[in-house]
C-alpha positions as CSV (number, residue, x, y, z in Angstrom):
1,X,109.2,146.9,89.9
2,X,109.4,143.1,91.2
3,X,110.7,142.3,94.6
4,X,113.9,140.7,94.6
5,X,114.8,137.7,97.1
6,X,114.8,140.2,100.3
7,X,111.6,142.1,99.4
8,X,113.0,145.2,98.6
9,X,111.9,146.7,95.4
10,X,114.8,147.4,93.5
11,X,117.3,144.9,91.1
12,X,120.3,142.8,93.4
13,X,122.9,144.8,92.5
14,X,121.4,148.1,93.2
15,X,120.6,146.8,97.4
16,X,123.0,147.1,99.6
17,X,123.2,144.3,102.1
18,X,125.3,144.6,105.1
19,X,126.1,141.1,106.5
20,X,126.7,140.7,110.1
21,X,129.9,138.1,109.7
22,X,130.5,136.2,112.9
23,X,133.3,134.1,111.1
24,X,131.4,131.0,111.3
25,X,129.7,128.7,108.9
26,X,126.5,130.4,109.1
27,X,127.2,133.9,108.8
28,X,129.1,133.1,105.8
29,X,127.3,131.3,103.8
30,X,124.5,134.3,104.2
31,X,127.2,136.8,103.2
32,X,128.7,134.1,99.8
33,X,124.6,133.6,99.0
34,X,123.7,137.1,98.8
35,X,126.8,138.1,96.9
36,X,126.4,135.3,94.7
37,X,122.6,136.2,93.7
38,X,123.9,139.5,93.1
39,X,123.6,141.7,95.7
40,X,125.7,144.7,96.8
41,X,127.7,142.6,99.9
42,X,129.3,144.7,102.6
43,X,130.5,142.2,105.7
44,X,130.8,143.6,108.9
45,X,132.7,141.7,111.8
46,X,132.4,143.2,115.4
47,X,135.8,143.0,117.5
48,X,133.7,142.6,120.7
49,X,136.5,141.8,123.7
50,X,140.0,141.1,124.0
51,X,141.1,138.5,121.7
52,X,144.1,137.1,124.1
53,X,144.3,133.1,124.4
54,X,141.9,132.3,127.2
55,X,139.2,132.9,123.6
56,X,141.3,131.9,120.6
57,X,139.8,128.5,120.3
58,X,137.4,126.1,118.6
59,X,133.8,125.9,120.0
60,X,133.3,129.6,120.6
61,X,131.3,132.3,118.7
62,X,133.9,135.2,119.1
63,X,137.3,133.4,119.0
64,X,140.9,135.2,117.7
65,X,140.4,133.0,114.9
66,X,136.7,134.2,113.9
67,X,137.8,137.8,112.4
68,X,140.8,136.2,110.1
69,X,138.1,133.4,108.7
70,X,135.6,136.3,108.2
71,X,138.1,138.4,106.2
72,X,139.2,135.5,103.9
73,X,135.5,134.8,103.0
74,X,135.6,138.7,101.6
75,X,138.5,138.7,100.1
76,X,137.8,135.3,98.2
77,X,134.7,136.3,97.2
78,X,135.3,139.8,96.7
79,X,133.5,142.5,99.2
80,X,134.4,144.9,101.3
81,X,135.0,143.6,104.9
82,X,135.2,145.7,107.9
83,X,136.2,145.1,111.9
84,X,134.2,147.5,113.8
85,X,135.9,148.1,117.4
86,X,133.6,147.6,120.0
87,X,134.6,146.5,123.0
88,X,133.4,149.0,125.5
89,X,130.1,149.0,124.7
90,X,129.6,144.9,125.0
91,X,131.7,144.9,128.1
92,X,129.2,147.6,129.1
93,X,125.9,146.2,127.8
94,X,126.7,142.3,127.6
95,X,129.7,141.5,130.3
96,X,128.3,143.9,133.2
97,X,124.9,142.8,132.8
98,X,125.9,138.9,133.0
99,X,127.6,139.3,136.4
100,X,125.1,141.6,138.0
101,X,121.8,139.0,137.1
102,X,124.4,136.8,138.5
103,X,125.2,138.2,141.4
104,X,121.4,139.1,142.2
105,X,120.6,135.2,142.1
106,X,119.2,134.9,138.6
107,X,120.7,132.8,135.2
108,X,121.0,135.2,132.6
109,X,121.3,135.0,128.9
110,X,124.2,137.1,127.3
111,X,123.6,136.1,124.3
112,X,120.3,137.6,123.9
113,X,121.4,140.9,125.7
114,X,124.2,141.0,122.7
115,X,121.6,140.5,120.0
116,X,119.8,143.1,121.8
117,X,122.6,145.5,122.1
118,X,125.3,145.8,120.1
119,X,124.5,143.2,117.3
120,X,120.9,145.0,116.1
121,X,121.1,148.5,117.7
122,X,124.5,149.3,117.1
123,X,125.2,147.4,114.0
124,X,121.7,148.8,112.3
125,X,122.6,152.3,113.0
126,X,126.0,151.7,111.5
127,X,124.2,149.8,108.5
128,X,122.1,152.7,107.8
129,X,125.7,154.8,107.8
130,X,126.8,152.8,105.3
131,X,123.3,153.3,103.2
132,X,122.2,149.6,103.3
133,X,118.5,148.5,102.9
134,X,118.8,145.8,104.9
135,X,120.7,144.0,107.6
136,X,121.4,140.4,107.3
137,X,122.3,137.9,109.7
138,X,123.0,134.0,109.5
139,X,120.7,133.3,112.1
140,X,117.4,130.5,111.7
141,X,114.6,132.3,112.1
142,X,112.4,133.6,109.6
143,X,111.8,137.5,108.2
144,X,108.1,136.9,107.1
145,X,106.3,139.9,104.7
146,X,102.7,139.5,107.2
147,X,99.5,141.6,106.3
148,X,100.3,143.9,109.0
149,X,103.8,144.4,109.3
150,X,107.2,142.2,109.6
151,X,106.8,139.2,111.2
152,X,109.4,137.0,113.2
153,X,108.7,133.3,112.6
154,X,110.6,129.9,113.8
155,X,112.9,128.1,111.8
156,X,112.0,125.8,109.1
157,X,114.7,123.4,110.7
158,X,113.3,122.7,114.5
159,X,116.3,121.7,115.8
160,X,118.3,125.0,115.1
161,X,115.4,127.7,115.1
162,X,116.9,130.5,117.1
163,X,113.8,132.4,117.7
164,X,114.1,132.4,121.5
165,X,117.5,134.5,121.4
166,X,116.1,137.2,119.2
167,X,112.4,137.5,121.1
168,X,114.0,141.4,122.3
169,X,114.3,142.0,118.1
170,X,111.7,145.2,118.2
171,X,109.7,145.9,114.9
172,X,111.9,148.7,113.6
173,X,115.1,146.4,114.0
174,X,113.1,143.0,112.3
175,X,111.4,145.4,109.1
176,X,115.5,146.1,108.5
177,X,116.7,142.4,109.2
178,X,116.9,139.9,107.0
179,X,117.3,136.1,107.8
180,X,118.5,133.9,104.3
181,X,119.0,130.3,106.1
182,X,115.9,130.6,108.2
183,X,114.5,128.4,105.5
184,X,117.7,125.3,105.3
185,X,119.0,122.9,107.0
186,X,122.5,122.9,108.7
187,X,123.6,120.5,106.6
188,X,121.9,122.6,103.5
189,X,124.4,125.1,104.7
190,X,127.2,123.5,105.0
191,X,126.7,121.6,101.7
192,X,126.3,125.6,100.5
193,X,129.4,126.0,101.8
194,X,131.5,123.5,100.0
195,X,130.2,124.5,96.8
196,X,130.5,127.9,97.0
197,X,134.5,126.8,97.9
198,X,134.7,128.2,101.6
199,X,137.3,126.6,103.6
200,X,135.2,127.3,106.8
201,X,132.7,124.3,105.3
202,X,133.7,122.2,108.4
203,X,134.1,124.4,110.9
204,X,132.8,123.3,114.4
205,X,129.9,125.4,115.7
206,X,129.9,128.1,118.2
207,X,129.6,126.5,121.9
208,X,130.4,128.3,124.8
209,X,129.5,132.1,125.5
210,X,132.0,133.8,123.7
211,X,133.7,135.8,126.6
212,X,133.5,132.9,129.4
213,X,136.7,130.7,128.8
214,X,135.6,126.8,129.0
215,X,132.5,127.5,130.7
216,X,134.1,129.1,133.7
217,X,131.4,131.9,134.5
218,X,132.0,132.0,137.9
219,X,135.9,132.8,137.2
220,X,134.5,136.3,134.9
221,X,131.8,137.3,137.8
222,X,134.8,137.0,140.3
223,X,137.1,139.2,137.7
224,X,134.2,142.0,136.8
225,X,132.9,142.0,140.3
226,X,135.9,141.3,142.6
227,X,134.8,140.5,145.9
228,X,131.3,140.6,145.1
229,X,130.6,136.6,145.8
230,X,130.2,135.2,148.8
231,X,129.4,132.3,151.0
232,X,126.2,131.7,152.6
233,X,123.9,128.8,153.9
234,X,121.7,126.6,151.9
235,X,118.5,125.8,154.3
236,X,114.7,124.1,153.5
237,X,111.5,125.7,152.8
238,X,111.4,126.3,157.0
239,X,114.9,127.9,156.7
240,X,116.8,125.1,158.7
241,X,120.0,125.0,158.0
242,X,121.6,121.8,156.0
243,X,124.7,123.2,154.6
244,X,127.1,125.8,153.3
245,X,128.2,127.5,150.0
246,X,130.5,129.8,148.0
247,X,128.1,132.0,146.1
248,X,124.5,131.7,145.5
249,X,126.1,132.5,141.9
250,X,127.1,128.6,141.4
251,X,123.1,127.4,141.5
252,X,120.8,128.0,139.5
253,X,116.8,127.2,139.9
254,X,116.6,123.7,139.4
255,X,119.5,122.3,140.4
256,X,119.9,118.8,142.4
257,X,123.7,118.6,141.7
258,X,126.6,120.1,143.6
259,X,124.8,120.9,146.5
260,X,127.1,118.7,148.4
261,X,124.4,118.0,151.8
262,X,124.1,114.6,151.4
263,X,121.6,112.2,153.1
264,X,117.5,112.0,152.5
265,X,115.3,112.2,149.5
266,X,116.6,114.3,147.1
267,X,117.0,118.1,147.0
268,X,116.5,120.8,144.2
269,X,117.6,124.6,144.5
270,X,113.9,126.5,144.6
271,X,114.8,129.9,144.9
272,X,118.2,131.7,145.6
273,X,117.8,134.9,148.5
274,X,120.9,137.2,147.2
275,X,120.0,139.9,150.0
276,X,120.9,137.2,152.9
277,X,122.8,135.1,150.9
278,X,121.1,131.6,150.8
279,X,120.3,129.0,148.6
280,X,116.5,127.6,149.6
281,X,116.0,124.0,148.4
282,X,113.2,121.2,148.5
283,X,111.7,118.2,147.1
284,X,111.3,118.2,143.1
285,X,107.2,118.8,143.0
286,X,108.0,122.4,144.6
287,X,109.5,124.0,141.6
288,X,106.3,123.1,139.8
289,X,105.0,126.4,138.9
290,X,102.0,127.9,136.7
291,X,102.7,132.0,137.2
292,X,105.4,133.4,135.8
293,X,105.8,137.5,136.0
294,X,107.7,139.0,132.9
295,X,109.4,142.1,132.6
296,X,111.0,144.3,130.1
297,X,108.0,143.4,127.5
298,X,109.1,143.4,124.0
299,X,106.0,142.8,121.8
300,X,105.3,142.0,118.5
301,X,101.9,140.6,117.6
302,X,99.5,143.0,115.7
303,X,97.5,144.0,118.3
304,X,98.5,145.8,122.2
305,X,98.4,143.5,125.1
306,X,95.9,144.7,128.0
307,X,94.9,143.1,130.9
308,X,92.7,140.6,129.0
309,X,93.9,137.6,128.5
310,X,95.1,136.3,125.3
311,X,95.9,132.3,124.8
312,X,99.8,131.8,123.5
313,X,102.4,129.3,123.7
314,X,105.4,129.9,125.5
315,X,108.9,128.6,125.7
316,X,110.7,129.0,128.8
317,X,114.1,127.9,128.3
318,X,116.4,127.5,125.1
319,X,115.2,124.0,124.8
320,X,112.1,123.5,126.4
321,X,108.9,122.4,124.3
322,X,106.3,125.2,123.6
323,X,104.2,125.0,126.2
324,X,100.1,126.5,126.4
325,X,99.5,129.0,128.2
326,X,98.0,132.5,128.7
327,X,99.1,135.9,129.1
328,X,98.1,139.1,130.2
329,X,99.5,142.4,131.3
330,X,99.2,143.2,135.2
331,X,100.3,147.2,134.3
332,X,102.2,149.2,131.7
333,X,105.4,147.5,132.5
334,X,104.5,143.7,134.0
335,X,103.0,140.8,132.5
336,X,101.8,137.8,133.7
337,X,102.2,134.0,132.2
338,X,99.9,131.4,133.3
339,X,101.0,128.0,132.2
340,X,97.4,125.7,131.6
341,X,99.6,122.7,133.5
342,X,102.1,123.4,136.1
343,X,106.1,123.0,134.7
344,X,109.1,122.9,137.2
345,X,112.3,124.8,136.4
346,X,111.1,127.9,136.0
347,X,114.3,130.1,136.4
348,X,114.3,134.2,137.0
349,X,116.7,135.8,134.6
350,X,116.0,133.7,131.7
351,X,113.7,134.3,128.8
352,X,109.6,133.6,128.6
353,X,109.1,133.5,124.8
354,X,105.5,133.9,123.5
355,X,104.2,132.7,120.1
356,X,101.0,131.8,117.5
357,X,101.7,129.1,116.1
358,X,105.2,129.6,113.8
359,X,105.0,133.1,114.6
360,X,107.1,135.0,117.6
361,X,104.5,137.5,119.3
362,X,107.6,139.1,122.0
363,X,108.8,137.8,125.1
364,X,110.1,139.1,128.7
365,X,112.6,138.4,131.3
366,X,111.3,136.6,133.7
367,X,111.2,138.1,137.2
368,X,109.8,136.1,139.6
């Protein structure tokens, strides 16, 4: 038996693909592909928090609208579509999370936590329930058959590769996922799009976080946490003090603006103290850093880490450039990231990404 298009060694219309269907572009074209090469298409849109109309608008990820443009890509093409209810567990695993990193003076990234949560584990498990061989998803990244086992590789496309978000993807979860764009172009998709007659072919993409309405995050910390933020001082590297704040939760590592202290050379946030409130800032060259501890290791290369060191490059942030570095693990739970030059920036809560080449090795949160 030849593998079909998805490596699975059976004819299209005999595999079962469930399609994770967002309502966007992306997710749709994957789901119109598929069933158009012949596959048995089952689309699956989560309902993941109250639809009301702080979210039903243009430039999110999970607005009213989404589930409506999801169901009309079904029913024009002609698969079953389902809404899958849930709300509680992303409030629990995704919403929670992003105001308590908050609150304890790091930047997190709820997008990855969902990708980690409820969009693999939750939606594999109910995959397998619906006796699919695989799960696909309109992300750009790249499923890649390697001589060990599953590999996670970048984007053909640069400039949309995804592979940072989905660094927490665990082997099990990536031998059952499947990526179809990981190989196009936006604008390959889109053009798929018009072809294949969707009316989402223009859609805007997904923005903002899909439960923070117009980039308000400090409006949901205050409503999940209520009376959880408060003021504080913002004082130097010697702990003088040159100002006041609101919440340590409006700064983030790195940031010059909005510190409102006026006067001298200018000032960055270094480090934020939730335990006694402040916000510690200094001249640029002291967020240079070349040690970054990780936690909460997900690894995928082929062989264990140890507390050799092994040479990788490593991305940061979203949008940061790979960067060399090396990596080894301190014990069973804690790695550590030594960057070959220093880099400034270097924010607790966000992601340290590891990878050879094209390939995704894992990643951690960073710590400290």
């Amino acid at each position: 038996m030849i593998m079909n298009s998805l490596g699975i060694e059976k004819e299209p219309g005999e595999t079962r693909v469930v399609v994770a269907m967002s309502g966007g572009v992306d997710s749709s074209v994957t789901a119109a592909l598929l069933h158009e090469q012949g596959y048995d298409v089952v689309g699956i849109t989560l309902q993941l928090f109250d639809y009301g109309n702080a979210t039903a608008r243009p430039g999110t990820c999970c607005a009213g609208q989404d589930i409506y443009d999801a169901r009309r890509v079904a029913d024009k093409l002609g698969f079953p579509h389902y809404v899958l209810d849930y709300e509680d567990r992303f409030r629990q695993d995704v919403m929670e999370n992003f105001a308590d990193t908050y609150l304890a003076g790091q930047t997190p990234i709820p997008c990855v936590r969902c990708n980690q949560t409820v969009k693999f584990r939750d939606l594999i498990k109910r995959a397998k329930e619906l006796e699919a061989d695989v799960l696909a998803t309109g992300h750009y990244v790249q499923h890649v058959s390697g001589k060990e086992k599953s590999e996670l590789h970048r984007a053909f496309n640069d400039k949309k590769d995804q592979s940072y978000f989905l660094f927490a993807t665990t082997q099990e979860q990536l031998d059952f996922l499947r990526f179809p764009l990981g190989g196009m172009t936006k604008d390959q998709t889109r053009d798929h799009a018009k072809r294949l007659g969707l009316e989402i072919a223009n859609k805007p993409d997904s923005q903002d976080i899909c439960f923070v309405p117009d980039g308000k995050y400090i409006d949901v910390v205050k409503k999940l946490r209520p009376g959880a933020v408060e003021p504080g001082e913002i004082v130097d590297q010697s702990g003088n003090i040159l100002g006041q704040h609101e919440g340590i939760i409006n700064y983030t590592v790195g940031q010059r603006r909005g510190l409102n202290i006026g006067g001298g050379d200018p000032l960055y946030v270094l480090k934020l103290e939730p335990s006694s409130k402040r916000v510690v800032v200094g001249p640029k060259e002291a967020l240079n850093q070349t040690v970054i501890i990780i936690n909460e290791i997900n690894w995928l290369g082929d062989e264990p880490l140890s507390e050799e060191q092994i040479d990788v490059s490593v991305k940061i942030r979203s949008m940061t450039p790979l960067l060399p570095a090396k990596l080894r693990m301190r014990d069973d739970s804690i790695g550590e990231v030594i960057l070959l030059s220093p880099y400034s920036g270097v924010a607790p809560g966000q992601a340290c990404v590891m990878y050879d080449k094209e390939r995704v090795l894992g990643g951690g949160w960073i710590c400290k």
